[in-house]
C-alpha positions in Angstrom: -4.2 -33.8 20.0 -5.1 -30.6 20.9 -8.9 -28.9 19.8 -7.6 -26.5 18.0 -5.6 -29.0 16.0 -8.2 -31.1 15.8 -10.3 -28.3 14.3 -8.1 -27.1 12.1 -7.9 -30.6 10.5 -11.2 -31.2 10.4 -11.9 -28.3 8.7 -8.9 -29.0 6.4 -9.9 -32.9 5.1 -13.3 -31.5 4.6 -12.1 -28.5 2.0 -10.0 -31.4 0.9 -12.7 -33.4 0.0 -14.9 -30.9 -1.4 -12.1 -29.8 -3.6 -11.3 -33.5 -4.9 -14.8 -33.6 -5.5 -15.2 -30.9 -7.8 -17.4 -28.9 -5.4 -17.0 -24.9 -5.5 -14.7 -23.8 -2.9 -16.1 -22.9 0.5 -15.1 -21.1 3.7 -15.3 -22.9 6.5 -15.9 -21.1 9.9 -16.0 -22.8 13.7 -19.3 -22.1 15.0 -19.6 -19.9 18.0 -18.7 -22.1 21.1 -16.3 -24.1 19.1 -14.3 -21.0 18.5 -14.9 -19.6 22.2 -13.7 -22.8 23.8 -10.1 -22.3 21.4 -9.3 -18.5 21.2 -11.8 -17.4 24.3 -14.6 -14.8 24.0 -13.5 -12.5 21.4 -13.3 -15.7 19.1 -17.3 -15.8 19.8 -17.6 -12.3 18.8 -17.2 -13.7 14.7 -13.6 -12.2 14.0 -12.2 -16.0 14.3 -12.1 -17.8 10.8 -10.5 -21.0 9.6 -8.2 -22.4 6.7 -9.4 -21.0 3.1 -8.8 -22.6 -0.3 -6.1 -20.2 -1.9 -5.9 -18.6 -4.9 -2.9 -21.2 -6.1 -5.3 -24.2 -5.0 -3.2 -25.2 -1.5 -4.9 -24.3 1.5 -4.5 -20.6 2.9 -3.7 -19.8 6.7 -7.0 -18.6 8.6 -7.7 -14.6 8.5 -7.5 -13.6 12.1 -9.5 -10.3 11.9 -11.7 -8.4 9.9 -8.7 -7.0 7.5 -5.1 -7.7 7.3 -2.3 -5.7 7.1 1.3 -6.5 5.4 4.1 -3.9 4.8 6.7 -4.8 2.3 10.1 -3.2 2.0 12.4 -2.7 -1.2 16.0 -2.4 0.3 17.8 -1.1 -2.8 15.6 1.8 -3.5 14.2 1.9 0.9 10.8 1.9 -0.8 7.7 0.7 1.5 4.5 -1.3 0.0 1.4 -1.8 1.7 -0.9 -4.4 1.3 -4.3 -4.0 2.4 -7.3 -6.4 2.4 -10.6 -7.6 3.0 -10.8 -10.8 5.0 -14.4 -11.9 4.7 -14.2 -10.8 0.8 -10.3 -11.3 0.4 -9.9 -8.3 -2.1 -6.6 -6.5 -1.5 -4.8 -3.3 -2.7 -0.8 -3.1 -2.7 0.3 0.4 -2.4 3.4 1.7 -4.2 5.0 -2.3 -6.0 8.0 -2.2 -6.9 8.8 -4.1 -10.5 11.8 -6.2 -8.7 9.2 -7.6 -6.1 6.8 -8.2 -8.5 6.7 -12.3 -7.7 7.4 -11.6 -3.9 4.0 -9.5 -4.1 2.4 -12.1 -6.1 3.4 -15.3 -3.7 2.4 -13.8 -0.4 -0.9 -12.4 -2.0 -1.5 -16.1 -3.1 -0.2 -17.8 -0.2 -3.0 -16.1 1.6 -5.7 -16.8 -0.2 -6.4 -13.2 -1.4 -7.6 -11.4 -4.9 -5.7 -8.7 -5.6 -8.2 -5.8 -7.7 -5.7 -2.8 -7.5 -2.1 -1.8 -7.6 -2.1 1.9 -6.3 0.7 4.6 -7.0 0.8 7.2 -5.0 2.2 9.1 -7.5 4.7 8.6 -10.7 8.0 7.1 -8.8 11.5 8.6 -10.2 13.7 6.6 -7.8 12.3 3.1 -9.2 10.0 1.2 -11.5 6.6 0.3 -10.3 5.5 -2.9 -9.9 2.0 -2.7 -11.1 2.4 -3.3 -14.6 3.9 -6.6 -13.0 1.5 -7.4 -11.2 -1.3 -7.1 -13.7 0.1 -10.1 -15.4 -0.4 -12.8 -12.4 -3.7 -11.0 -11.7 -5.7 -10.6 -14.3 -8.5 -8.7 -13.1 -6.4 -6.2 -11.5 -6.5 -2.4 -12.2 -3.4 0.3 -12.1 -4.1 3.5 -10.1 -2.7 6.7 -10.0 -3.6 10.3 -9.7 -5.2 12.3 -12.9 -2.6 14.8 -12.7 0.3 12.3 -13.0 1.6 11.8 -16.2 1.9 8.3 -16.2 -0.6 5.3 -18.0 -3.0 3.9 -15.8 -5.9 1.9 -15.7 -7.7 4.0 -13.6 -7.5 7.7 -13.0 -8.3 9.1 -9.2 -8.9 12.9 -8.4 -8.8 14.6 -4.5 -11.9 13.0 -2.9 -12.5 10.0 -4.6 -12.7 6.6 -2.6 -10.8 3.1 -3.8 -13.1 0.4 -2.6 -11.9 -3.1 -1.4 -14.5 -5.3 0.2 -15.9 -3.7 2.7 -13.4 -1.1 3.6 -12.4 1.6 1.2 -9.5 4.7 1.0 -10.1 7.9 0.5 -7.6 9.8 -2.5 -6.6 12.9 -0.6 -4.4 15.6 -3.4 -1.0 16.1 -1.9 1.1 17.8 -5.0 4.4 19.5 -4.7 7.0 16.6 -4.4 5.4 15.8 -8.2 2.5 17.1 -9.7 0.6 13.7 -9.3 1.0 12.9 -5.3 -1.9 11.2 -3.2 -2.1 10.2 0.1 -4.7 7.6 0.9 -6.2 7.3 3.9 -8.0 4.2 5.5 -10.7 6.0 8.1 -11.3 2.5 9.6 -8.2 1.7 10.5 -6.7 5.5 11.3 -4.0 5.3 9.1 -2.6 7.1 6.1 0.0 6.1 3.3 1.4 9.4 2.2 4.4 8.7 -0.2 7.0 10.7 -0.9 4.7 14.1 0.5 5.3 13.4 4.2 8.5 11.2 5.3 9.2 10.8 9.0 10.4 14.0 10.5 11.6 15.6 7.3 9.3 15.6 3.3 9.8 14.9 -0.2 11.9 16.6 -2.8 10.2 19.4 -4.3 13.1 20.0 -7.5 11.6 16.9 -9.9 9.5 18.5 -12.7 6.1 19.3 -10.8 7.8 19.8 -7.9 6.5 22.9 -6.1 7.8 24.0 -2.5 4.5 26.1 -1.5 2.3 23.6 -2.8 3.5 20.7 -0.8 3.8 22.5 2.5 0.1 23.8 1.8 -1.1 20.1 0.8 0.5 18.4 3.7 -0.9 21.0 6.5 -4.4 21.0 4.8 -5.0 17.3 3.7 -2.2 15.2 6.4 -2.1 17.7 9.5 -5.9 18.2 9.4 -6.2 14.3 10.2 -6.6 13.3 13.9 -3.4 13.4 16.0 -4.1 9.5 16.6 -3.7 8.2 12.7 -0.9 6.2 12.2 1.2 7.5 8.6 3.3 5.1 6.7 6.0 7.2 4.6 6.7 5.7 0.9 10.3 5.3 2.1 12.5 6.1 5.0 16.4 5.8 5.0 16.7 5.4 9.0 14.6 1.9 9.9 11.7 3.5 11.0 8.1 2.4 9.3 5.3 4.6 10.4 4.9 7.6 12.3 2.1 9.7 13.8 0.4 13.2 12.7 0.7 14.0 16.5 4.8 13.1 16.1 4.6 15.1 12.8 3.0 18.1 14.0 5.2 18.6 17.2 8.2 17.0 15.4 8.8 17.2 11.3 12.5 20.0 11.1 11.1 21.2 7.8 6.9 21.5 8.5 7.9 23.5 11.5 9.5 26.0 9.6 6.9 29.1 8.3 6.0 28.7 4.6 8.9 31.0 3.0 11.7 29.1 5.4 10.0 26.1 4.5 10.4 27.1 0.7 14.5 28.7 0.9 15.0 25.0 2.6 13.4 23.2 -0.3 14.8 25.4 -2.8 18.5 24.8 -1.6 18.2 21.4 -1.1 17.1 20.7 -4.5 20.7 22.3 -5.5 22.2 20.0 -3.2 20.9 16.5 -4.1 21.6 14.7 -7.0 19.5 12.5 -8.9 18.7 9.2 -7.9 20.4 6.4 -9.1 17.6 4.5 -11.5 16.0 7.8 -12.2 15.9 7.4 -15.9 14.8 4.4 -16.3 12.1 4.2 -13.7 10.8 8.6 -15.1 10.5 5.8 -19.2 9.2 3.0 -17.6 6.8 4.0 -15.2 5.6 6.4 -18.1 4.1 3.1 -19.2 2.9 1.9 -16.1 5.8 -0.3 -15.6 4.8 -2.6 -18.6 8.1 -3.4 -19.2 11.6 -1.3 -18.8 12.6 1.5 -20.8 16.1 3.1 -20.5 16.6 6.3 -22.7 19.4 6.6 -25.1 20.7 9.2 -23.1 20.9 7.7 -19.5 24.3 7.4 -18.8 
């Protein structure tokens, strides 16, 4: 038996025990050289943690880290989720659910041990029904978020500048308006990346023709609140329709065909574009549902 193994069961029988004994839940840690002599010196350094009780009872895989990091994909609607969390609290966020994936969300979140506090929109989705009201019935204590200007129910309400707190990290709600009237990006400082919806996609941007949709306002938000972030951060796009996941403000800047362009190219582009796409294919029923945080699906007599 190897020392990890034998660790890792040690550490197991004992939550084991504690739990079959009615004792509070604990989480169990190797102590310095134990975890040096099986993962090496950065193991020392106190980012090496063992099994957790999870939230279902079982025991959770250990949190390698100080955070962890899970994108989720929707491929029906090419819609990305993000969840985000904690790992010395275990308090997550998922970024833009999707109502489908609602028990996928809810068994990986459990699986690893984690609480989740809030389901973040980035703004109020018209290509599919979000997941949060969902997600609020298997958790509780969890809150619905979603920009002040959006015209969509929520639990909580977020303006440009405020901060969404998860243990010890925390986003920061950056205004991005002009694909709707409600968009945020959120960016997580710590980790240099930013979640930026349906604003910024890889190499191209969001719709402007929904109601809200403003061509000038969108290029303006994405130079002043995406571009003005360090070339470094890493962006993750709401969707993308070609296999990629993330991009770069550097790849952006140099690359993007449309925020290239000079504001009233930008804005003919938009404009004719808008004449040229149709609408989405769940766009009625996710524009009544999401109204309603998602609470349940609404489809309007006259959707055809």
């Amino acid at each position: 038996m190897s020392r990890f193994t034998a660790l890792w069961r040690s550490a197991a029988w004992a939550a084991r025990s504690a739990a079959v004994g009615g004792a509070a839940p604990r989480c169990w840690a190797m102590s310095s050289a134990a975890a040096k002599s099986v993962a090496g010196p950065a193991a020392a350094s106190g980012w090496w943690t063992v099994p957790r009780r999870s939230y279902a009872g079982g025991m959770a895989p250990p949190r390698i880290g100080d955070h962890t990091f899970r994108p989720l994909f929707d491929n029906e609607t090419f819609t990305y989720t993000f969840l985000l969390a904690d790992n010395a609290s275990g308090e997550c966020v998922l970024i833009d659910p999707v109502y489908e994936h609602a028990e996928r969300d809810s068994q990986i979140i459990n699986e690893l041990g984690l609480k989740l506090i809030y389901g973040i929109n980035t703004h109020m989705h018209a290509d599919h029904v979000t997941g949060t009201g969902m997600l609020k019935k298997h958790f509780p204590n969890c809150k619905s978020v979603i920009a002040k200007t959006a015209p969509a129910k929520a639990d909580v309400f977020i303006n440009d500048g405020d901060f969404i707190k998860f243990g010890k990290f925390q986003l920061e709600c950056r205004a991005t308006p002009g694909h709707t009237a409600g968009c945020m990006t959120y960016v997580w400082h710590e980790k240099a990346m930013a979640f930026t919806g349906d604003a910024l996609l890889i190499r191209k941007c969001g719709r402007t023709d929904f109601p809200g949709g403003q061509p000038e306002v969108l290029y303006d938000g994405i130079h002043k609140k995406i571009f003005s972030l360090p070339d470094n951060f890493v962006l993750y796009p709401g969707h993308d329709y070609t296999g990629q996941l993330m991009t770069t403000v550097a790849e952006e800047k140099q690359f993007n065909t449309r925020l290239h362009l000079k504001k009233p190219e930008f804005i003919d582009v938009m404009v004719n574009l808008g004449k040229q796409l149709g609408l989405p294919k769940k766009f009625h029923v996710s524009i009544e549902s999401n109204l309603v945080d998602g609470e349940e699906l609404r489809y309007p007599k006259t959707a055809s």
